[in-house]
C-alpha positions in Angstrom: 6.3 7.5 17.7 6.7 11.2 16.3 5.0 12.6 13.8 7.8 12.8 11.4 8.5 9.2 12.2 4.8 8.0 11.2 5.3 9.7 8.4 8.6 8.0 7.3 6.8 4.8 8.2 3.7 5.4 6.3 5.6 5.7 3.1 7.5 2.5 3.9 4.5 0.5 4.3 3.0 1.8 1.2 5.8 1.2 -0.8 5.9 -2.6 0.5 2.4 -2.9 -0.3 2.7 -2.0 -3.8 6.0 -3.6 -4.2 4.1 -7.1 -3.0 1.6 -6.3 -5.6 3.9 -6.2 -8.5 6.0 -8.9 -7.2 2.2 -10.7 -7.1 1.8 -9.5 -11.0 5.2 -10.8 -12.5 3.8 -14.2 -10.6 0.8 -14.3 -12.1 2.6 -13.9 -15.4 4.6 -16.7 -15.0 1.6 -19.1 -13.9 3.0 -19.0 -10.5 -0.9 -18.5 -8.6 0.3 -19.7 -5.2 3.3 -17.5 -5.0 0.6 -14.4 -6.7 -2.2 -15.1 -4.0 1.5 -15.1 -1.3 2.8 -11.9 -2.4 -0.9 -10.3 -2.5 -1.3 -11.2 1.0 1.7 -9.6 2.1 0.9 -6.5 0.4 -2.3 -6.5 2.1 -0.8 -6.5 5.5 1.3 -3.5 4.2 -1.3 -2.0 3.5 -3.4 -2.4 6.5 0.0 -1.3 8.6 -0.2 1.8 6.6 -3.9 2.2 6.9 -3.5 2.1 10.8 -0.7 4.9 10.1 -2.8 7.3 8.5 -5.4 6.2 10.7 -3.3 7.9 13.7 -1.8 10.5 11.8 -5.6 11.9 11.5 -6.4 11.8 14.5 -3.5 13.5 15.5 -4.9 16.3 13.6 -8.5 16.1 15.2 -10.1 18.1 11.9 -8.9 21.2 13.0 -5.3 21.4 11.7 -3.0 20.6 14.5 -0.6 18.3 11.9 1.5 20.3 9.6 0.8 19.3 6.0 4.5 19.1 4.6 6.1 18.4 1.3 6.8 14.6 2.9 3.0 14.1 4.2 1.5 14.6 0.9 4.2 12.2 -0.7 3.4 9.8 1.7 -0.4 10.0 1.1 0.2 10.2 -2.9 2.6 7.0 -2.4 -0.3 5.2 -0.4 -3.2 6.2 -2.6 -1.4 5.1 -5.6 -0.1 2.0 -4.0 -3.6 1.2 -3.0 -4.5 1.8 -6.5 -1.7 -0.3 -8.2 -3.0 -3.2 -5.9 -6.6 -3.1 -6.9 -5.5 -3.3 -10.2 -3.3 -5.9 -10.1 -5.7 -7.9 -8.2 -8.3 -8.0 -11.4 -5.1 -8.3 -13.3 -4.2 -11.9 -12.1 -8.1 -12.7 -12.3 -7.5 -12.6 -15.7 -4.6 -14.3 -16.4 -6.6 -16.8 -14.0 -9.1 -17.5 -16.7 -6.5 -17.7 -19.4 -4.7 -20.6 -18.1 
């Protein structure tokens, strides 16, 4: 897989993730826990796919700067970081709506 391609790939997975997680959140809204705990599973295995992305895409790079940093590669890492974020939150999100059943 290029480089270019990872990087298309990495900001599908991360939008899957957090996709699942708000598709977890509306849910856990409803009461629906099963479908919640469903949803947050599949966002975790997005997330992990795009983990393993970025994974390679580093060491591609080797920490001496062999991979370009582009417009696209720092979208993709802003979309994973905040997707990653958007998940953590949701999680503690449908803890509480947990208790308040």
């Amino acid at each position: 897989m290029s480089y270019e391609d990872d990087v298309m790939s990495l900001i599908i997975a991360a939008g899957e993730g957090r996709s699942c997680a708000m598709e977890a959140l509306c849910f856990a809204k409803a009461g629906n826990f099963a479908e919640a705990e469903a949803s947050l599973s599949v966002s975790a295995d997005a997330f992990r796919q795009a983990h393993e992305i970025q994974t390679r895409i580093i060491g591609l790079d080797e920490g001496v700067g062999k991979v370009p940093v582009t417009l696209v590669m720092v979208h993709a890492q802003d979309h994973l970081m905040t997707g990653m974020l958007c998940r953590e939150l949701v999680t503690e999100l449908i803890e509480i709506y947990k208790k308040m059943e």
